[in-house]
C-alpha positions as a printed NumPy array, in Angstrom:
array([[  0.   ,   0.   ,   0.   ],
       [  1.139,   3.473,  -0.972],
       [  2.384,   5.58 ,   1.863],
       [  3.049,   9.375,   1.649],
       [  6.163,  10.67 ,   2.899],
       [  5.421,  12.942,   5.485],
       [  5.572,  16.812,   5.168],
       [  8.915,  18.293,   6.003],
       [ 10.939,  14.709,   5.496],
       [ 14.677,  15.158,   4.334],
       [ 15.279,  12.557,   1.638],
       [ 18.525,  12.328,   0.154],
       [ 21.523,   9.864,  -1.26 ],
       [ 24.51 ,   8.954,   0.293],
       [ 26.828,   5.795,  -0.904],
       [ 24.094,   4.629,  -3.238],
       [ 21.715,   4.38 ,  -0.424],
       [ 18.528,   6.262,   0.104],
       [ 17.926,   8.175,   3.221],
       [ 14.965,   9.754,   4.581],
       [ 14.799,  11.812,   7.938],
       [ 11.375,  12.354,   9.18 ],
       [ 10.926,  15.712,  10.851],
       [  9.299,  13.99 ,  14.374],
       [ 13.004,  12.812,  14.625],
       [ 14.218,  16.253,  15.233],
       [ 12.121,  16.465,  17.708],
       [ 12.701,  14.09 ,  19.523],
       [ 16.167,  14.035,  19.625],
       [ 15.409,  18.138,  20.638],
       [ 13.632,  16.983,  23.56 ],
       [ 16.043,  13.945,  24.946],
       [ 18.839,  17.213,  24.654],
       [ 16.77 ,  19.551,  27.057],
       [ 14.434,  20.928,  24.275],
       [ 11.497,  21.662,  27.233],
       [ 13.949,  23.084,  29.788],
       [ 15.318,  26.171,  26.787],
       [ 15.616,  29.282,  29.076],
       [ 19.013,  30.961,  27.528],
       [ 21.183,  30.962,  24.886],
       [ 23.577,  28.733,  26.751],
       [ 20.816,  25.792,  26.866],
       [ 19.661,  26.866,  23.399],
       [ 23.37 ,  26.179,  21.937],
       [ 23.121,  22.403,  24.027],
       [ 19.793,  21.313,  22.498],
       [ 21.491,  22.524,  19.416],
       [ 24.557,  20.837,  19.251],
       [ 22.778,  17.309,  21.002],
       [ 20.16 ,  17.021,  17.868],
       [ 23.105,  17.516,  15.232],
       [ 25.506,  15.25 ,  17.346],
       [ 22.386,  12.383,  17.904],
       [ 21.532,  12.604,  14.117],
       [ 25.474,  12.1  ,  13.318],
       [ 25.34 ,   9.058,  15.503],
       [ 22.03 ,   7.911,  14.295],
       [ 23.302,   8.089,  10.297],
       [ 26.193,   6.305,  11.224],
       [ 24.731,   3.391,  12.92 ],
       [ 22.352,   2.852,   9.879],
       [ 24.709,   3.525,   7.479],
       [ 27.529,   0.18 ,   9.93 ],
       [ 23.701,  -1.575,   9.066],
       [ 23.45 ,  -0.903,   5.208],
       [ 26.852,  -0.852,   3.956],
       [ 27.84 ,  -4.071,   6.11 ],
       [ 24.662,  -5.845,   4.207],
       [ 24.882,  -5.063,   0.777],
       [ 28.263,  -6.487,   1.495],
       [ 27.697,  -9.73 ,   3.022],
       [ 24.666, -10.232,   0.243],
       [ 21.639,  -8.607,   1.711],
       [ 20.868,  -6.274,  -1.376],
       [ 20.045,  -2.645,  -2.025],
       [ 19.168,  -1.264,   1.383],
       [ 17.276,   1.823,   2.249],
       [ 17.75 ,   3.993,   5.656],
       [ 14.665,   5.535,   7.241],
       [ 15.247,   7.787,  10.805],
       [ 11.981,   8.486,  12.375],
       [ 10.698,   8.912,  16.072],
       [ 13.62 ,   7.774,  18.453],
       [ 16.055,   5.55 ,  16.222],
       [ 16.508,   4.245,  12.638],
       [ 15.622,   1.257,  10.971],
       [ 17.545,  -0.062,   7.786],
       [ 15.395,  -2.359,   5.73 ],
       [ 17.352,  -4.475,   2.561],
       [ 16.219,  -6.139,  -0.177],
       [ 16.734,  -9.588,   1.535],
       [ 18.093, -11.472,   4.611],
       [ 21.723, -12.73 ,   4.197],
       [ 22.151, -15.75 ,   2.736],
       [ 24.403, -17.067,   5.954],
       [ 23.911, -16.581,  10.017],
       [ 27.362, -14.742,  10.159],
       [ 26.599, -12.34 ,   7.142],
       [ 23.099, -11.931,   9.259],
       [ 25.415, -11.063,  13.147],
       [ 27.917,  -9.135,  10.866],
       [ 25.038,  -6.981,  10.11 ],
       [ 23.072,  -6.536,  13.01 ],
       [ 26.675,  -6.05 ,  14.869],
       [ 27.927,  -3.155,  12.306],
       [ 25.698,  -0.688,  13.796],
       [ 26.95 ,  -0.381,  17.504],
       [ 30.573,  -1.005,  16.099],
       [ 29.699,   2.21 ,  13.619],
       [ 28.913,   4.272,  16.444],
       [ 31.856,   3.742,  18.005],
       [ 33.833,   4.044,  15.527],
       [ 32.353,   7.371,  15.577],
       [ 32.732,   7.986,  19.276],
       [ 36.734,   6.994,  19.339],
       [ 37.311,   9.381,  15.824],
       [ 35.642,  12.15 ,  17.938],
       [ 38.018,  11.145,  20.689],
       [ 41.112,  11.135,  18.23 ],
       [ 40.379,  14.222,  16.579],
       [ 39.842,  15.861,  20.163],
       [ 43.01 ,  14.589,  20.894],
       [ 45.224,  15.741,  18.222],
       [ 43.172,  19.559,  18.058],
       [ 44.543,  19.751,  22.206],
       [ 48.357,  17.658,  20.896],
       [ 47.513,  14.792,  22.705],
       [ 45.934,  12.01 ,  20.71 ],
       [ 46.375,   9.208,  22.96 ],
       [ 44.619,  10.921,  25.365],
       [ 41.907,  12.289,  23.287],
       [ 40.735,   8.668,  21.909],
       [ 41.056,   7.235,  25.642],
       [ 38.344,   9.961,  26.929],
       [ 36.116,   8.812,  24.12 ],
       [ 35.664,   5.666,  26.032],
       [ 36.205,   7.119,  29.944],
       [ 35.25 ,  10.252,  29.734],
       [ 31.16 ,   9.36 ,  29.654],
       [ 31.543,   7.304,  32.624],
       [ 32.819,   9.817,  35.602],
       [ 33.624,   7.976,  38.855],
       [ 32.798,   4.425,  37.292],
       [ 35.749,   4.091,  35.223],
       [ 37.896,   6.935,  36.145],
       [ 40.765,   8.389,  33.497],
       [ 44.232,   7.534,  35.023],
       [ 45.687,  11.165,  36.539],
       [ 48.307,  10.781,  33.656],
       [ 45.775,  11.505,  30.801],
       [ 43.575,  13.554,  32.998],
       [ 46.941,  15.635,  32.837],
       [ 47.917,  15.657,  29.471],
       [ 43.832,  16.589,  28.68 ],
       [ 44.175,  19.764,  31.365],
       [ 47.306,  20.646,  30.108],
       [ 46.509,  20.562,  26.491],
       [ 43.448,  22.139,  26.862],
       [ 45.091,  25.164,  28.229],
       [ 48.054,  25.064,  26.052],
       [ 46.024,  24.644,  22.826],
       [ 42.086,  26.419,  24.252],
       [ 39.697,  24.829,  22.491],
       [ 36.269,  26.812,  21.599],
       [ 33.735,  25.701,  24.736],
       [ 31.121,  25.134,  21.789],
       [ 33.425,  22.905,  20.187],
       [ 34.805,  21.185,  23.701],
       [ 31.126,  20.93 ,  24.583],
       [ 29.93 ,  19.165,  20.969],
       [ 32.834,  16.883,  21.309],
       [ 31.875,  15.909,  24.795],
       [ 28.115,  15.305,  23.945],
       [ 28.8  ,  13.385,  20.602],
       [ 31.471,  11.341,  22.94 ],
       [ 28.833,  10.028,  25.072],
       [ 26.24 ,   9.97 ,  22.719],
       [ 28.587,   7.023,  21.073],
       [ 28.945,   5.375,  23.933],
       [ 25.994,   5.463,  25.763],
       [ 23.56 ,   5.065,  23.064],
       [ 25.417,   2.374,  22.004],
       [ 25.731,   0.342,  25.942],
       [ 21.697,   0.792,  25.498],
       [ 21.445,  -0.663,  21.692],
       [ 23.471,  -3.528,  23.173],
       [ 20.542,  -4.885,  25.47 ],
       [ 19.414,  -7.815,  24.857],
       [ 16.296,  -6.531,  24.185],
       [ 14.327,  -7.187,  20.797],
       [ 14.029,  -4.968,  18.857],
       [ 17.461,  -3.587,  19.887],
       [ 21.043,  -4.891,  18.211],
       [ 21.368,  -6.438,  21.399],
       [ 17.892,  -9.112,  21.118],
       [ 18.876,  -9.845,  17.328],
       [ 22.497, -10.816,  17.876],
       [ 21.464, -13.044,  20.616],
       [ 18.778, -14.298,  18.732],
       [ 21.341, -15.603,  16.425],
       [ 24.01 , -16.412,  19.333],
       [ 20.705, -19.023,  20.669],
       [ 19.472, -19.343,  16.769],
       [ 15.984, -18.517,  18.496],
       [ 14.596, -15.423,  18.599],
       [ 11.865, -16.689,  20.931],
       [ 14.447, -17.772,  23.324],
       [ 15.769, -14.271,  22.863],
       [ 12.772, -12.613,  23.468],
       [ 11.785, -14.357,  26.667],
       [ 15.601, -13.002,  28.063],
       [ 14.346,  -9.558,  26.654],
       [ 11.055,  -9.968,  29.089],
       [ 13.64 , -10.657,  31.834],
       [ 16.004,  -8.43 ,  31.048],
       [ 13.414,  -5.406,  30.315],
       [ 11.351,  -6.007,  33.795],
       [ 15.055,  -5.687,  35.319],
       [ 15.653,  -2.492,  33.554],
       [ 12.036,  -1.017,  34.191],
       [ 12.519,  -1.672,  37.559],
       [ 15.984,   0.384,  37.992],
       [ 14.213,   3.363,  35.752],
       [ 11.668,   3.076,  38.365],
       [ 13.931,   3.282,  41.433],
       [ 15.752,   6.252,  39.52 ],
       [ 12.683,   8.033,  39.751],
       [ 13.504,   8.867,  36.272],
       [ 10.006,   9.361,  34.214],
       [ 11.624,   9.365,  30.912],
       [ 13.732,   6.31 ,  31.914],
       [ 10.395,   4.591,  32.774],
       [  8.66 ,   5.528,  29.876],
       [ 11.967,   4.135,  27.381],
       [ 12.002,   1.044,  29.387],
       [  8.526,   0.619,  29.224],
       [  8.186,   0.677,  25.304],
       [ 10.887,  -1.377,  24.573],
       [  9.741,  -3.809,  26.831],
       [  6.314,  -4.109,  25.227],
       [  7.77 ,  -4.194,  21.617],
       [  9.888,  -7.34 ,  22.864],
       [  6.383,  -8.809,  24.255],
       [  4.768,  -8.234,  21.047],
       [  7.798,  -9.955,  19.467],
       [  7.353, -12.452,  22.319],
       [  4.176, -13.219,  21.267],
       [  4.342, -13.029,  17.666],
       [  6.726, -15.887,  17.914],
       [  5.028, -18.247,  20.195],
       [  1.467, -18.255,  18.274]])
């Protein structure tokens, strides 16, 4: 059945692959940056820089999903971002179950790929590379994983001996742990996540997977909830009943 692109869509090529960007997407990825809480110009410049740093990540994760297909023989492929994420959709299924993980896995490793170039280019704008790409992976997880005083050193020091802008410090440091966090999150083994479809192939069930994504969601739903995080609550909550109707799908 014919459906009509919504109003305001960006459709373009890229690599021989057609890409559409629905205009709810920009909204949404306004509002996860602080869109409702806009008071200044400060806050203004963060939503800002958030929405073109999420749709960077986004495009690349899609783009690990489509280019990694055609190549292991999944066809033409198409890339459609909409609401909170992407989907990729090809003209087939691999013919094997490793061309199949090597797809579903070339998203997350996309993103990053992404996060550590943002971390080496950091590095080598400040003249210290190592210590750029090593706060790509540290830097979004303060006081859990800590940067050894050594690069937290060269960082301090090279940020004052070569200042960067704060805009550009700050969009470095927000596409950084968009990378990485959005990618920990795609890694759940959730369906319809990366993380439910590669163990779905690990188990070569997806019904097995998706009764460890009913586990794993309640767990997750359960930790938004003691957060006291609403927007945590309300993620959690929608993955978790797109992995029941998967659930269900499967066992009928």
């Amino acid at each position: 059945m014919y459906q009509e692109t919504p109003r305001g869509t960006l459709s373009f090529v890229l690599f021989g692959i057609p890409v559409s960007i629905h205009p709810v997407s920009w909204v949404m990825l306004a509002l996860i940056g602080g869109g409702l809480g806009i008071d200044n110009k400060d806050s203004l410049v963060q939503t800002l820089l958030f929405v073109a740093a999420g749709m960077v990540a986004l495009l690349a994760h899609e783009f690990g999903h489509a280019l990694v297909g055609r190549r292991v023989g999944a066809g033409a492929a198409a890339i459609t971002i909409a609401g909170l994420g992407g989907v990729t959709q090809h003209a087939y299924l691999p013919p094997t179950r490793g061309g199949y993980f090597a797809m579903v896995a070339a998203g997350p490793l996309a993103s990053l790929a992404l996060g550590l170039a943002a971390g080496l280019l950091f590095g080598l704008l400040i003249g210290h590379p190592f210590a750029g790409l090593l706060s790509a992976v540290l830097m979004p997880l303060p006081g859990i994983l800590p940067m050894p005083d050594i690069y937290l050193a060269a960082l301090a020091d090279g940020l004052h001996t070569h200042p960067l802008n704060p805009t550009l410090l700050r969009a470095f440091i927000i596409l950084m742990g968009i990378c990485f966090w959005w990618t920990v999150f795609n890694l759940f083994p959730i369906f319809p996540l990366d993380g439910g479809k590669l163990l779905g192939t690990l188990l070569h069930s997806d019904f097995k997977a998706c009764r460890a994504g009913l586990v794993f969601s309640a767990i997750l739903f359960i930790l938004a909830a003691l957060s006291g995080s609403i927007f945590n609550m309300m993620i959690t909550a929608w993955i978790a009943y797109i992995n029941f109707q998967y659930y269900r799908a499967l066992k009928s």
